[in-house]
N, CA and C atoms of all chains as a GROMACS GRO file, in nm:
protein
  552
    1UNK      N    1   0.387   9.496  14.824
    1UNK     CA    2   0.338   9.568  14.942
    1UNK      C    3   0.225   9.662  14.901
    2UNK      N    4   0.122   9.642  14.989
    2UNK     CA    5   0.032   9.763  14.962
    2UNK      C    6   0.014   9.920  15.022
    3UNK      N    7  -0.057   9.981  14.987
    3UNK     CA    8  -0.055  10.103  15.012
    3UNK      C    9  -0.063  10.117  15.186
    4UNK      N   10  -0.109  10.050  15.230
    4UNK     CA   11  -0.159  10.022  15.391
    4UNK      C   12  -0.024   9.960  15.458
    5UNK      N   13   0.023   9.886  15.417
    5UNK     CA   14   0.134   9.800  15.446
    5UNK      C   15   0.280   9.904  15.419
    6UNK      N   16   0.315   9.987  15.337
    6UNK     CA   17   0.381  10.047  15.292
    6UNK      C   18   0.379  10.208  15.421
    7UNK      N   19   0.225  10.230  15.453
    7UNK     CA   20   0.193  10.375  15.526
    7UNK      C   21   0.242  10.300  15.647
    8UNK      N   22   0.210  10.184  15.688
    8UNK     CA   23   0.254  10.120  15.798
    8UNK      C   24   0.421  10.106  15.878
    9UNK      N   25   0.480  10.086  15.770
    9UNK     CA   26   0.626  10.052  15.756
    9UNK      C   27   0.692  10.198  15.754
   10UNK      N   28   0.610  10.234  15.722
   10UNK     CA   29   0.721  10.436  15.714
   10UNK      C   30   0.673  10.492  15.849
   11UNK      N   31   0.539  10.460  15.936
   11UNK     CA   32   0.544  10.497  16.077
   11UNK      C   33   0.613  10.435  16.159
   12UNK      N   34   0.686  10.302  16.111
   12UNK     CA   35   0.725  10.225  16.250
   12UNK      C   36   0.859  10.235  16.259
   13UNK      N   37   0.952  10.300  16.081
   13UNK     CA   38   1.046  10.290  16.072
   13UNK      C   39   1.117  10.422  16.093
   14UNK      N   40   1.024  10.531  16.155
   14UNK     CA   41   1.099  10.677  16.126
   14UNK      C   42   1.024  10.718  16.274
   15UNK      N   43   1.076  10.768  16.369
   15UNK     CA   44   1.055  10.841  16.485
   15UNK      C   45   0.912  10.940  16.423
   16UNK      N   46   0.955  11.033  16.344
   16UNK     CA   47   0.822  11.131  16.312
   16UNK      C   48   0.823  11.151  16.167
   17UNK      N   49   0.751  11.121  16.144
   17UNK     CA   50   0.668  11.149  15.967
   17UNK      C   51   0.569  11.263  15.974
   18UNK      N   52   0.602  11.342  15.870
   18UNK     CA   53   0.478  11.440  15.808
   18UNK      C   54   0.475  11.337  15.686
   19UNK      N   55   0.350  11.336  15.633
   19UNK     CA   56   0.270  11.302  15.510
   19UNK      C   57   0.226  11.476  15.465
   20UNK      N   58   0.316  11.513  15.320
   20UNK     CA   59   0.256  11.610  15.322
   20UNK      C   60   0.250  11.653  15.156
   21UNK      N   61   0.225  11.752  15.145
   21UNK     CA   62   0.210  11.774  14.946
   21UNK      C   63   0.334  11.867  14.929
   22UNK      N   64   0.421  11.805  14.865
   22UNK     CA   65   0.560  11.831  14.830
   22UNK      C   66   0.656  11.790  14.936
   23UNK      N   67   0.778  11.858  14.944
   23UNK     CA   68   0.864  11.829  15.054
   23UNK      C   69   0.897  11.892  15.161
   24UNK      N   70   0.990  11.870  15.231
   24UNK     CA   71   1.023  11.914  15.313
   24UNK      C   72   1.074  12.110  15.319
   25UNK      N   73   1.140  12.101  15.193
   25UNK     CA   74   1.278  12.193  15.117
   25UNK      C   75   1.193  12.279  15.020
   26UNK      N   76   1.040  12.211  14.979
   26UNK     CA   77   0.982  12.251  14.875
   26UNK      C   78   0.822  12.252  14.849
   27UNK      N   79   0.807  12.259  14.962
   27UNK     CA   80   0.637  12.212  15.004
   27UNK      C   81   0.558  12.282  14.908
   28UNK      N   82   0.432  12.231  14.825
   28UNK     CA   83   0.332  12.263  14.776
   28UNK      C   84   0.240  12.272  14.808
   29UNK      N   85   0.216  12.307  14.932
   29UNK     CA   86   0.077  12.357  15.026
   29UNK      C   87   0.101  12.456  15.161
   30UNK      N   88   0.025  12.529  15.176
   30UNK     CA   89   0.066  12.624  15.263
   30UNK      C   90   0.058  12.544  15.385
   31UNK      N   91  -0.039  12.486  15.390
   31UNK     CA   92  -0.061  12.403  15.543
   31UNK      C   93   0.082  12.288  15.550
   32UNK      N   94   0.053  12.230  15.445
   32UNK     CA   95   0.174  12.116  15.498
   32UNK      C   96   0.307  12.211  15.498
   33UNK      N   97   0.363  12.319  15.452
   33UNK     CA   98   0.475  12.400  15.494
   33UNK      C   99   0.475  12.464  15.630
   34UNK      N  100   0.331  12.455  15.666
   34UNK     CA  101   0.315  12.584  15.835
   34UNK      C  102   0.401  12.419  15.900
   35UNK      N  103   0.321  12.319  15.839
   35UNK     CA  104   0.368  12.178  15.962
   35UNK      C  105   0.538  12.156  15.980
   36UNK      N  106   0.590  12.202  15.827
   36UNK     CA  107   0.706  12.160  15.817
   36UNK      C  108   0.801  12.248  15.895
   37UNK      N  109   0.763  12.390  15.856
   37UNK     CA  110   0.810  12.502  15.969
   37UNK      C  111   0.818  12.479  16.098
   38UNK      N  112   0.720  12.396  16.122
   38UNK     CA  113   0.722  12.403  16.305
   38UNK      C  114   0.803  12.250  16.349
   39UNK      N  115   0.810  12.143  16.243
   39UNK     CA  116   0.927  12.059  16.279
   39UNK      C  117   1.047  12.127  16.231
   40UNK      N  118   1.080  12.202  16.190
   40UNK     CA  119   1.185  12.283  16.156
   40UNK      C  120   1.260  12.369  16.253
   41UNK      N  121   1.167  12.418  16.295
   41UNK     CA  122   1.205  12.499  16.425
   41UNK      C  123   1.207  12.454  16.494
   42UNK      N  124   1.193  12.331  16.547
   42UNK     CA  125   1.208  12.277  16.683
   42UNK      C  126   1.321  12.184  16.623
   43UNK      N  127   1.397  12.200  16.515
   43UNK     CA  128   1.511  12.112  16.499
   43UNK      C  129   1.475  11.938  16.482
   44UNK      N  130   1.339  11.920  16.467
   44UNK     CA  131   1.319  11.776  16.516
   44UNK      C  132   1.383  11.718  16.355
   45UNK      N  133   1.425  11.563  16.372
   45UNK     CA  134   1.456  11.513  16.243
   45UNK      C  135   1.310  11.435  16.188
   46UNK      N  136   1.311  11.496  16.086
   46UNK     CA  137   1.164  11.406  16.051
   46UNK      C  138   1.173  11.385  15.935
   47UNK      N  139   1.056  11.238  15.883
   47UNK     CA  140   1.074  11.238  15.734
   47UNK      C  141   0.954  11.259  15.661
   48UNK      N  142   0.991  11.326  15.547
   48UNK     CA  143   0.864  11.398  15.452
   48UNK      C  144   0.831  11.347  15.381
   49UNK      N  145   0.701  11.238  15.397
   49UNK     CA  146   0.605  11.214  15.251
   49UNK      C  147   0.575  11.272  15.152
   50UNK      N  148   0.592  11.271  15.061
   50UNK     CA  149   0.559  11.363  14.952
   50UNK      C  150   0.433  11.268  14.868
   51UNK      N  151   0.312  11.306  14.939
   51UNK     CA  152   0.177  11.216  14.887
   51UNK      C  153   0.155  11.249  14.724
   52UNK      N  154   0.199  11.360  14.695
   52UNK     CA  155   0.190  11.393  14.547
   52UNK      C  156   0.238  11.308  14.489
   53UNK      N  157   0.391  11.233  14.510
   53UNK     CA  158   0.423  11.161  14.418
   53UNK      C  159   0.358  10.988  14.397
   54UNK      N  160   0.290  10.992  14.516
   54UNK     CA  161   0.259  10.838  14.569
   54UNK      C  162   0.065  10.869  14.556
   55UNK      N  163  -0.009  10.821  14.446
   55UNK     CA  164  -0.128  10.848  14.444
   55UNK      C  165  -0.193  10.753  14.556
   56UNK      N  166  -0.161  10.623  14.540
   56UNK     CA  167  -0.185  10.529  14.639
   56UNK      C  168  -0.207  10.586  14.815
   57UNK      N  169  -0.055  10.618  14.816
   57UNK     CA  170  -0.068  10.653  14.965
   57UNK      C  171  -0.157  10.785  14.983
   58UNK      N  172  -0.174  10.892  14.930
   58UNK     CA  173  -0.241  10.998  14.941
   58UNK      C  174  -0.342  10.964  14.916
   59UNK      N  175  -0.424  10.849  14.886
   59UNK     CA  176  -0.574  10.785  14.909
   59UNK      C  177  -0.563  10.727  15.017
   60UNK      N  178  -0.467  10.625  15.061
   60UNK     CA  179  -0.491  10.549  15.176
   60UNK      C  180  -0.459  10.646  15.293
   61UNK      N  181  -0.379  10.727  15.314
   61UNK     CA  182  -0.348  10.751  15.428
   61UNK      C  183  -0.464  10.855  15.476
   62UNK      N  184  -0.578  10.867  15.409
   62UNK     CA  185  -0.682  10.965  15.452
   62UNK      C  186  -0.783  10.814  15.527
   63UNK      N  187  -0.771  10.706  15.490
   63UNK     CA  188  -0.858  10.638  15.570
   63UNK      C  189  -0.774  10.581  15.657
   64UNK      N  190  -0.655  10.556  15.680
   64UNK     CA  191  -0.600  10.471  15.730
   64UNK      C  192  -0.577  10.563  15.933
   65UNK      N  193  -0.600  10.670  15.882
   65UNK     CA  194  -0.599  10.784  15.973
   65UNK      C  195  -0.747  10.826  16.050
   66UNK      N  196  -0.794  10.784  15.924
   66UNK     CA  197  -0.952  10.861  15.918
   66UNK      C  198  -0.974  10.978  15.951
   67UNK      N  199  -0.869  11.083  15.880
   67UNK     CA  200  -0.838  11.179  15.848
   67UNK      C  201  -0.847  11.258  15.715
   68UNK      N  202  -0.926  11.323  15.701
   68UNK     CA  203  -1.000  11.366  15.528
   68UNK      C  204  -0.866  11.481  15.471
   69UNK      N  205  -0.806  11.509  15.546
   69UNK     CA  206  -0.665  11.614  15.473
   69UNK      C  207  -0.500  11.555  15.501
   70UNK      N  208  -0.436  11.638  15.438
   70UNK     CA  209  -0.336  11.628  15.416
   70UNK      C  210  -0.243  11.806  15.485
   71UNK      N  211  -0.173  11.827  15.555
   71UNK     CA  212  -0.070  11.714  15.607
   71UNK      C  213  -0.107  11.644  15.721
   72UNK      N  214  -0.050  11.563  15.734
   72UNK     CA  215  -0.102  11.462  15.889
   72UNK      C  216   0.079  11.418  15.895
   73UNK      N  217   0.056  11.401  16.059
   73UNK     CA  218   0.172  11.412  16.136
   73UNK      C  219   0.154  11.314  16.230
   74UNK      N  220   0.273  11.212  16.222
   74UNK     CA  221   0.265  11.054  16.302
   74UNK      C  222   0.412  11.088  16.398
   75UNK      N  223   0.406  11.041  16.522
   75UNK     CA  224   0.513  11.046  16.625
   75UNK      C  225   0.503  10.919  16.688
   76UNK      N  226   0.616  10.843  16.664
   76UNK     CA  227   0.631  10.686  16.694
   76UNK      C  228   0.548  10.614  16.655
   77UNK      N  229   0.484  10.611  16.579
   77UNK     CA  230   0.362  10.499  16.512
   77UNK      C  231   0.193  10.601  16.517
   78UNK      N  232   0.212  10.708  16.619
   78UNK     CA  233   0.105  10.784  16.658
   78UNK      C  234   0.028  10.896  16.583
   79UNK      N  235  -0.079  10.861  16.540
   79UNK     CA  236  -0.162  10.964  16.487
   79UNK      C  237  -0.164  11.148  16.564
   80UNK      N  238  -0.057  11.230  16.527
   80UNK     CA  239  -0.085  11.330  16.643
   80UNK      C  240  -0.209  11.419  16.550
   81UNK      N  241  -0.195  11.418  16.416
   81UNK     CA  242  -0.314  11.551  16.388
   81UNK      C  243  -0.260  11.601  16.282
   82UNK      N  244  -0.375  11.706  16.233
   82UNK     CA  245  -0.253  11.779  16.072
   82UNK      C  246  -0.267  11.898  16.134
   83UNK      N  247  -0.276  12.020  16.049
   83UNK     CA  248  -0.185  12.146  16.066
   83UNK      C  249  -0.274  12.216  16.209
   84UNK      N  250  -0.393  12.215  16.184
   84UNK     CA  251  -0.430  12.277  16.300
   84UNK      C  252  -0.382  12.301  16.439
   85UNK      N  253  -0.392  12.112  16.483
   85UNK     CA  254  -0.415  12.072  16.602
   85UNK      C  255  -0.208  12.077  16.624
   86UNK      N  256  -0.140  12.041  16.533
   86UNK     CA  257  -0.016  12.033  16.540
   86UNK      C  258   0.044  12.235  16.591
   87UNK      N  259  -0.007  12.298  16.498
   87UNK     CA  260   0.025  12.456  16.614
   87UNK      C  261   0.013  12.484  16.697
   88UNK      N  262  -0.113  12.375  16.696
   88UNK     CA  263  -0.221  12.462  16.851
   88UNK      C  264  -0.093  12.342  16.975
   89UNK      N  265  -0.039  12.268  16.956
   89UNK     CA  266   0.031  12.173  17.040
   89UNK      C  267   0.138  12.265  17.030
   90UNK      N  268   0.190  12.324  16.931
   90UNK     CA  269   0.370  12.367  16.930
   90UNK      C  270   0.309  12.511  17.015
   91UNK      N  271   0.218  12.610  16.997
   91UNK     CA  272   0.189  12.716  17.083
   91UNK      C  273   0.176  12.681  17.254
   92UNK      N  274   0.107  12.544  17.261
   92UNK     CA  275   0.052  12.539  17.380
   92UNK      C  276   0.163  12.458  17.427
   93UNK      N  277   0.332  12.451  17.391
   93UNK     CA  278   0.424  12.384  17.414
   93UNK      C  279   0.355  12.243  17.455
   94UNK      N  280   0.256  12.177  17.389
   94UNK     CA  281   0.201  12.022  17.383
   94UNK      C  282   0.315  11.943  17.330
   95UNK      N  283   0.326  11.986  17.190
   95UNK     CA  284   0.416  11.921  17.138
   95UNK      C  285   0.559  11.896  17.171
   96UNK      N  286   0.620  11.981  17.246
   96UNK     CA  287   0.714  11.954  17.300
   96UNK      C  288   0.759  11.874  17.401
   97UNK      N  289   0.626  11.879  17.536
   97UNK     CA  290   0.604  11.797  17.637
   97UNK      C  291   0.560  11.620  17.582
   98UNK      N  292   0.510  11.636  17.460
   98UNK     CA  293   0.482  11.498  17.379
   98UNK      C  294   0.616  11.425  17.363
   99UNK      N  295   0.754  11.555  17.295
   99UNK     CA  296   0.847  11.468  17.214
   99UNK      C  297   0.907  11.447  17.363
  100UNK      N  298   0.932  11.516  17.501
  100UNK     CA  299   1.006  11.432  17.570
  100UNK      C  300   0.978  11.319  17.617
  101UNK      N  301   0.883  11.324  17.610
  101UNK     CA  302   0.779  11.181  17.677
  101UNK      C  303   0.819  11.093  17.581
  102UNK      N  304   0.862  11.113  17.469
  102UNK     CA  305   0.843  11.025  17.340
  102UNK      C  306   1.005  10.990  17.310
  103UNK      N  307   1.072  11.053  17.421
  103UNK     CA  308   1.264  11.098  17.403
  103UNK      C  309   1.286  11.136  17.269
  104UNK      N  310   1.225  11.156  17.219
  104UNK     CA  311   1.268  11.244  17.080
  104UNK      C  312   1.336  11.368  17.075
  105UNK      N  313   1.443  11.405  17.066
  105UNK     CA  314   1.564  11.542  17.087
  105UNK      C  315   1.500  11.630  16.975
  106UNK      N  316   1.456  11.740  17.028
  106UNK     CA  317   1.450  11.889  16.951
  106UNK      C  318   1.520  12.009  17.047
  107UNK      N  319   1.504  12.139  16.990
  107UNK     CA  320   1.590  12.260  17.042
  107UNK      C  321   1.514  12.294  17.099
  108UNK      N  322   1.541  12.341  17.254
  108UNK     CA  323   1.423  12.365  17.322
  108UNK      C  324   1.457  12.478  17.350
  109UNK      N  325  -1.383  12.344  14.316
  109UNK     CA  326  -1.507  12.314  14.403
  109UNK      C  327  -1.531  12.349  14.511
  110UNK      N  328  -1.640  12.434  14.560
  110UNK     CA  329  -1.645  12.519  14.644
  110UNK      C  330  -1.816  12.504  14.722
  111UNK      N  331  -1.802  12.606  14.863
  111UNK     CA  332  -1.917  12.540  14.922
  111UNK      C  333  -1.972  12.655  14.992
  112UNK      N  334  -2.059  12.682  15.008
  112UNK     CA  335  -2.117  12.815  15.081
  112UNK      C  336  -2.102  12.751  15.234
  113UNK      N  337  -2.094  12.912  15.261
  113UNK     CA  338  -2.059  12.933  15.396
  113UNK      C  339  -2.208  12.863  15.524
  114UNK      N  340  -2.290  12.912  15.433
  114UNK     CA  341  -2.454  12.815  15.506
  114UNK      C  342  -2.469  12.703  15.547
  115UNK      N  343  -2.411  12.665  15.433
  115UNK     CA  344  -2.402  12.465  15.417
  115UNK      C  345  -2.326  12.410  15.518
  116UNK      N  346  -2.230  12.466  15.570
  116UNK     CA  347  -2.108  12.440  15.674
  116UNK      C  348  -2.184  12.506  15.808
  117UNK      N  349  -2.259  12.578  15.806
  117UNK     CA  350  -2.321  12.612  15.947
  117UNK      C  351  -2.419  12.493  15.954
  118UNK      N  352  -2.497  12.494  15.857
  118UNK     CA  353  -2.644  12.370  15.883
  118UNK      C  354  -2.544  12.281  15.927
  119UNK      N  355  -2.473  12.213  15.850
  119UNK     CA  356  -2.394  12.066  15.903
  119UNK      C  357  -2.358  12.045  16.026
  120UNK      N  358  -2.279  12.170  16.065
  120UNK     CA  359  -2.195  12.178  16.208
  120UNK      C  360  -2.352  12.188  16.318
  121UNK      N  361  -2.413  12.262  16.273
  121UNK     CA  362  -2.546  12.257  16.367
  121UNK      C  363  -2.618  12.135  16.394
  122UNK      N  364  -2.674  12.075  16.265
  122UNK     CA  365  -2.710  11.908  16.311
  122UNK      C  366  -2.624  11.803  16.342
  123UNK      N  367  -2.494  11.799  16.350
  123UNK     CA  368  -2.426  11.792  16.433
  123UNK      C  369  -2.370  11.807  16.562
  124UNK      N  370  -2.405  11.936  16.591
  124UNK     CA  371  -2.363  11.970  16.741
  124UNK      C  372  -2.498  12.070  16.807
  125UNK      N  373  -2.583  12.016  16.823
  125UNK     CA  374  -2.693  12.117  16.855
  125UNK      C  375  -2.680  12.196  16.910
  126UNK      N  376  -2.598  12.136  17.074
  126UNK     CA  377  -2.593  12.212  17.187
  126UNK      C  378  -2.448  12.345  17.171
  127UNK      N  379  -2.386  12.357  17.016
  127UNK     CA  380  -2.275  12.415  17.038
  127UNK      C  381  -2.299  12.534  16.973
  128UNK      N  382  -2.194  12.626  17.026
  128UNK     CA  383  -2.165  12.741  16.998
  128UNK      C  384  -2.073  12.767  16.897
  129UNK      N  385  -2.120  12.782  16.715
  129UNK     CA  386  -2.038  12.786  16.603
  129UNK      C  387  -1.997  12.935  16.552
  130UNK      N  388  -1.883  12.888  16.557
  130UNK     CA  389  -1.863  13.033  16.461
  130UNK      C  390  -1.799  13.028  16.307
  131UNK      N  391  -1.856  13.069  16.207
  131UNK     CA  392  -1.791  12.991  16.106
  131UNK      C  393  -1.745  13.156  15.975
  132UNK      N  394  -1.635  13.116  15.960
  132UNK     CA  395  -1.605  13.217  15.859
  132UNK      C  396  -1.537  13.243  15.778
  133UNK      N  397  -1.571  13.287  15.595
  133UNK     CA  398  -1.487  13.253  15.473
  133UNK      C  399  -1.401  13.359  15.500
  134UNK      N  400  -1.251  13.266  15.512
  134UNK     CA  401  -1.156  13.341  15.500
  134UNK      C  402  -1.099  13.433  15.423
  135UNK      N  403  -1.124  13.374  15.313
  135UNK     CA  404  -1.077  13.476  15.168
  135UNK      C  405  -1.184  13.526  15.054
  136UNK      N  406  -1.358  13.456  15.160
  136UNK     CA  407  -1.442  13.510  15.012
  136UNK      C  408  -1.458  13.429  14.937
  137UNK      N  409  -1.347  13.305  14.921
  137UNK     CA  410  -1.360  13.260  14.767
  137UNK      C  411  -1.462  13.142  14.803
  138UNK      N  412  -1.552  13.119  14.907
  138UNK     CA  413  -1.543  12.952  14.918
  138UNK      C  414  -1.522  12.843  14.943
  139UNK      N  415  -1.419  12.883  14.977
  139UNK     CA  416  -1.266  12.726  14.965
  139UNK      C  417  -1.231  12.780  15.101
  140UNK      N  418  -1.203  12.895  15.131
  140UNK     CA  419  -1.099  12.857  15.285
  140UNK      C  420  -1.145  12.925  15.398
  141UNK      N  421  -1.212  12.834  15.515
  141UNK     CA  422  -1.272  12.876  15.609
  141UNK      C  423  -1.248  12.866  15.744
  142UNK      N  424  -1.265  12.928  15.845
  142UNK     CA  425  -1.254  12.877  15.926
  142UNK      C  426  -1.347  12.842  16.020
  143UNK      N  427  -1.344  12.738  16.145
  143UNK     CA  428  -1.481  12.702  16.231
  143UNK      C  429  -1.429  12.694  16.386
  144UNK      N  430  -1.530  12.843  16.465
  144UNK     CA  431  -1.470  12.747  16.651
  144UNK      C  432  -1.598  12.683  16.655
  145UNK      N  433  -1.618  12.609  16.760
  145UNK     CA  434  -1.674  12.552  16.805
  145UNK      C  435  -1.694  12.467  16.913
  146UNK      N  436  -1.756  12.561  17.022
  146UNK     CA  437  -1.773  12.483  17.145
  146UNK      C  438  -1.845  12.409  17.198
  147UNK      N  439  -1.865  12.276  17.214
  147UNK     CA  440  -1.955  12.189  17.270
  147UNK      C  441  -1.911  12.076  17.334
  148UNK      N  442  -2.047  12.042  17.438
  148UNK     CA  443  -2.038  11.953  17.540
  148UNK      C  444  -1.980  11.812  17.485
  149UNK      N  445  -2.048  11.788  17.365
  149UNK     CA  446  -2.007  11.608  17.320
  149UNK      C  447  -1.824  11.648  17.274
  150UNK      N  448  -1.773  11.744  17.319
  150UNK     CA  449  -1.642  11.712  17.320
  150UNK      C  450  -1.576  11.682  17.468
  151UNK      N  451  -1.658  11.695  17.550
  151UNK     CA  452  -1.610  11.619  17.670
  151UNK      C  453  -1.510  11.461  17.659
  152UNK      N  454  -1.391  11.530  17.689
  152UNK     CA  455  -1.356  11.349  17.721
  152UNK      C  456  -1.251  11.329  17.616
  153UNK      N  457  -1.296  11.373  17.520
  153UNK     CA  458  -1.230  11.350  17.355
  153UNK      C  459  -1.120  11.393  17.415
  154UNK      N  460  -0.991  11.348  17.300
  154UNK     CA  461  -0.883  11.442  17.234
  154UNK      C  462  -0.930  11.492  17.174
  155UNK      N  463  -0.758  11.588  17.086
  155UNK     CA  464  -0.816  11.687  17.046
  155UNK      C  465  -0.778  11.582  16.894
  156UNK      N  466  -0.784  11.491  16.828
  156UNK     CA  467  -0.817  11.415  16.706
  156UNK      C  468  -0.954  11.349  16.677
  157UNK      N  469  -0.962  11.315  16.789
  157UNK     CA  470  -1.093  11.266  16.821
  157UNK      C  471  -1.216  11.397  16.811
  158UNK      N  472  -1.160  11.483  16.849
  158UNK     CA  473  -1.302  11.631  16.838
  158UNK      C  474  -1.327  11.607  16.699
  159UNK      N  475  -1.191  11.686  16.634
  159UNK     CA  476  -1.159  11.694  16.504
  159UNK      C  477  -1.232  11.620  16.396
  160UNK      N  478  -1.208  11.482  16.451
  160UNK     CA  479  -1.284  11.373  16.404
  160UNK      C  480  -1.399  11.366  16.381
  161UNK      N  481  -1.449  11.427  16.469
  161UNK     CA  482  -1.621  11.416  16.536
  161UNK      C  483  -1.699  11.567  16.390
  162UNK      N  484  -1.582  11.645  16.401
  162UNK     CA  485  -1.679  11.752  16.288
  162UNK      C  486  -1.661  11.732  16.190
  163UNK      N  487  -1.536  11.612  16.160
  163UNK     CA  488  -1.554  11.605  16.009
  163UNK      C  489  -1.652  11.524  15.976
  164UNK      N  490  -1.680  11.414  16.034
  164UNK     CA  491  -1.789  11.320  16.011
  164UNK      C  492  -1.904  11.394  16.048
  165UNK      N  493  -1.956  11.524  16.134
  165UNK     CA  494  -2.017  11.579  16.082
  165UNK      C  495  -2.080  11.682  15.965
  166UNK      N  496  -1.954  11.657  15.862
  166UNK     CA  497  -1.930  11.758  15.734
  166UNK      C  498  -1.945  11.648  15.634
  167UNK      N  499  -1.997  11.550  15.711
  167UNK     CA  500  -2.032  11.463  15.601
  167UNK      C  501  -1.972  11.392  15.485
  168UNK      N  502  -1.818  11.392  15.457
  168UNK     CA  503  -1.771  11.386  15.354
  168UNK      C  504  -1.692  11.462  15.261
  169UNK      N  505  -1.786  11.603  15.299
  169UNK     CA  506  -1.722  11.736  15.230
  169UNK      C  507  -1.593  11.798  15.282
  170UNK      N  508  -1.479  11.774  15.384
  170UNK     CA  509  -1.380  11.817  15.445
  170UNK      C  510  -1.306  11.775  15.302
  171UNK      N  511  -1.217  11.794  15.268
  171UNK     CA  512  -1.108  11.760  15.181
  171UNK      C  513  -1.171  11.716  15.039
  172UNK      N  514  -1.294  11.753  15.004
  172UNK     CA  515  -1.342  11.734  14.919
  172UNK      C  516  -1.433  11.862  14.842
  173UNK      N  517  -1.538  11.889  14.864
  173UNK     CA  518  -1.599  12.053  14.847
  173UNK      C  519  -1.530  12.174  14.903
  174UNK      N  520  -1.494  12.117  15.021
  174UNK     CA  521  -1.458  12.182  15.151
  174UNK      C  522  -1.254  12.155  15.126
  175UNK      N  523  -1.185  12.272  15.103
  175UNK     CA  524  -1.093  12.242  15.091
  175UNK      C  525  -0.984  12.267  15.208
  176UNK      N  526  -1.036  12.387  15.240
  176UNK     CA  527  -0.953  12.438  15.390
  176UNK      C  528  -1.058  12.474  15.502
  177UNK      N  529  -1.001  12.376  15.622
  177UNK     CA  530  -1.116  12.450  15.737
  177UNK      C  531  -0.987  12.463  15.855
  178UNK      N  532  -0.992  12.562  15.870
  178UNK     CA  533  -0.888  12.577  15.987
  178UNK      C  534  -1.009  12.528  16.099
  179UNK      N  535  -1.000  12.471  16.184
  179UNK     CA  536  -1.076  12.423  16.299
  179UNK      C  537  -1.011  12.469  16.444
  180UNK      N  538  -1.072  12.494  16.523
  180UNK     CA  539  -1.081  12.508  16.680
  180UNK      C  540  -1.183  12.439  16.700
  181UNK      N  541  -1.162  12.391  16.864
  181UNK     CA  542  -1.259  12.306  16.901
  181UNK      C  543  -1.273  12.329  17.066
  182UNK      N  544  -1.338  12.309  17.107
  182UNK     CA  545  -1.359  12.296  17.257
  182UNK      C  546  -1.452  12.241  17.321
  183UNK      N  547  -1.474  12.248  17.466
  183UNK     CA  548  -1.550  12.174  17.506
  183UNK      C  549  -1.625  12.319  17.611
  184UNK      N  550  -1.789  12.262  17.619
  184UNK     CA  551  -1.858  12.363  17.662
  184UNK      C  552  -1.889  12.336  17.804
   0.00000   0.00000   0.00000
């Protein structure tokens, strides 16, 4: 499987993915931790790429997105955005009105 | 690797003529900045698609020279 094929299979197989630098429990970037915080707080279940360990995917998933950073945040197969645009959705309760639309259960 | 604060105004400017930039080093060092920016060719867009639109006007340098840009975006 390739790196494309592999980024493919982890969006179709997990409701919401962060792609981010470290983990979930242990993040090594301030931005991909603000992202993880705010699936955190909304209770959502999500699963954490850890692009550090995967050089492959942390090359591909910047084109595969066509997205030049890291973290980036997928909801049902869906490109939503990395840290910016993902606050500016959890402030402007976007993101929340997204996951019901999307039936995805968080704490509201 | 680091990028003056200039270089990120010229870009965003021949890029967005008609917009209103505001651009500013967060910490001094270079590396972490932030950019609003309001303009008309964001009509229509999402907000990935804006996003989109300034990094390909940064030419390359987002995640590369350019390490942190907190971004805002809007439409004018």
């Amino acid at each position: 499987m390739n790196a494309k094929q592999k980024i493919q299979n982890i969006i179709e197989s997990n409701d919401v993915v962060l792609f981010m630098k470290g983990t979930p429990d242990m993040p090594q970037c301030g931005f991909s931790m603000a992202v993880a915080n705010v699936l955190k707080m909304l209770n959502i279940k999500f699963n954490g790429v850890n692009v550090l360990e995967d050089e492959e995917i942390r090359n591909e998933i910047k084109v595969f997105s066509d997205w030049p950073t890291i973290p980036q945040v997928y909801i049902k197969g869906e490109f939503i955005g990395g840290c910016d645009i993902v606050k500016e959705m959890f402030e402007k309760k976007e993101l929340q009105s997204l996951l019901d639309e999307k039936k995805i259960s968080y704490k509201k | 690797m680091a990028i003056k604060q200039v270089e990120i105004e010229i870009l965003l400017k021949e890029g967005f003529p008609d917009a209103d930039i505001y651009v500013q080093d967060l910490a001094g060092d270079d590396n972490h900045f932030s950019a609003k920016i309001k303009s008309a060719q964001f009509k229509g867009k999402s907000r990935v698609q804006q996003h989109q639109m300034v990094y390909n006007a940064l030419k390359g340098k987002m995640g590369n020279e350019l390490h942190a840009l907190a971004l805002t975006t809007e439409e004018k």
